[in-house]
N, C-alpha and C positions, 0 to 999 in steps of 0.2 A: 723167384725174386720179383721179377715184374708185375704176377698178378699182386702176391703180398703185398707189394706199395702202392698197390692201386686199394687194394683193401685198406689200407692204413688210413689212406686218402677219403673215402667212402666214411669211413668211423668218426675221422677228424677232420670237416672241411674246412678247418684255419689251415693245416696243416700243409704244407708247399711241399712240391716234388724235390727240391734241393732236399729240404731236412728228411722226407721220408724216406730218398736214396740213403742216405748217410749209414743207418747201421749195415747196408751191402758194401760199403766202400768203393765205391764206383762214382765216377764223375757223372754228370748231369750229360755230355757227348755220347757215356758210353750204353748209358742208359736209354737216351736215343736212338744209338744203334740197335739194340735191343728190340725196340717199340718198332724200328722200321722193320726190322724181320718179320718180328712177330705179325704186321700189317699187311706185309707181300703174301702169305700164306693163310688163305680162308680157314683153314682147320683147326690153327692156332687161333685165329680172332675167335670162332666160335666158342674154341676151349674157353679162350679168356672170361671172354662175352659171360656162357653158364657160371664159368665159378665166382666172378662178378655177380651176378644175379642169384645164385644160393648164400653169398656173403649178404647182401642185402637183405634176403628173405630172411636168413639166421637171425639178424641183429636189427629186425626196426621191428620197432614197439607197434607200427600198426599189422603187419605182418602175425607178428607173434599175436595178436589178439582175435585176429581172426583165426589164429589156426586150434584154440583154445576158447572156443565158443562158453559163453554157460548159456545155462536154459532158462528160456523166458517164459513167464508165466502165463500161459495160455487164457486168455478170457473165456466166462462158460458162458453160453447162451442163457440169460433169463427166459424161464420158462411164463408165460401169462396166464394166470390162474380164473376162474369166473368168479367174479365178483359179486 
């Protein structure tokens, strides 16, 4: 649930922690509690951290255009002929 709303958050940045708690039905304190565990234990932030940053990588347009390169047209060398 915690990363999800941070996802959400990521997707839509008008979008406030109030409203993106809401479909988990949890209060804005309990949510907090939440975030403070998940803070006290490195293994969890790192969790968080990667599936944060493969969300990211997934869903932005500069991301995605780099990983779907096209081919550019190579320029040929003009050869110089004797005139």
């Amino acid at each position: 649930m915690y990363i999800d709303v941070y996802k959400a958050m990521q997707s839509d940045h008008d979008l406030t922690i109030e409203t993106a708690i809401q479909p988990y039905h949890v209060e804005l304190e309990e949510f907090r509690q939440i975030e403070r565990k998940i803070q006290n234990q490195p293994r969890l932030v790192d969790r968080v951290r990667e599936a944060l940053l493969e969300h990211v990588k997934a869903h932005s347009a500069f991301a995605q255009a780099l990983a779907s390169p096209t081919a550019a047209a190579t320029p040929t060398p003009k050869k110089h002929g004797k005139k």
